[in-house]
C-alpha positions, 0 to 999 in steps of 0.5 A: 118102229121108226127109223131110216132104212132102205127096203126091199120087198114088203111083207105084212106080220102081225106084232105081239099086240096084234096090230098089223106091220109093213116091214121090208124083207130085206132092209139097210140101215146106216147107223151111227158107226155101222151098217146094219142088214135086217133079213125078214125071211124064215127057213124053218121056223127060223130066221135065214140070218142065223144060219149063215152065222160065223159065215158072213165075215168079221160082223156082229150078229142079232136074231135077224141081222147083221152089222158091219163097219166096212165092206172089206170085212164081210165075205162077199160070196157068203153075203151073196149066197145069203140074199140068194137064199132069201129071194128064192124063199121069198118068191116061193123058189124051190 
């Protein structure tokens, strides 16, 4: 998969036809209307994204993303706790 992202962190995962894939863990993505932020860190077996569900303020939601279409409509706290989570499972944090 090919498009503009700004990433931070890699990590490598293997994809259903086995070919081996650098992915950001966490990404940002403009799209055309909304911002787009893909989380690559579990908890789990499951993606860190979803349990925060309902949490993260007036956005849409996918299996390891979110979507917004201003700042204001996210909670902010929420949003930090989130990355924060995902840095220390990222780092091997307790």
């Amino acid at each position: 998969m090919r498009f503009k992202m700004i990433g931070y962190g890699k990590f490598h995962y293997l994809t259903k036809s086995g070919q081996q894939v650098e992915w950001p863990v966490v990404g940002v993505a403009l799209q055309k209307s909304y911002i787009s932020v893909y989380l690559s860190v579990t908890k789990d077996g499951a993606p860190l994204v979803q349990s925060y569900a309902g949490r993260l303020g007036e956005c849409r939601m996918g299996r390891n993303n979110f979507s917004f279409v201003r700042f204001d409509d996210l909670n902010p706290a929420t949003v930090s706790a989130l990355l924060a989570e995902a840095d220390r499972i990222f780092n091997g944090k307790p």
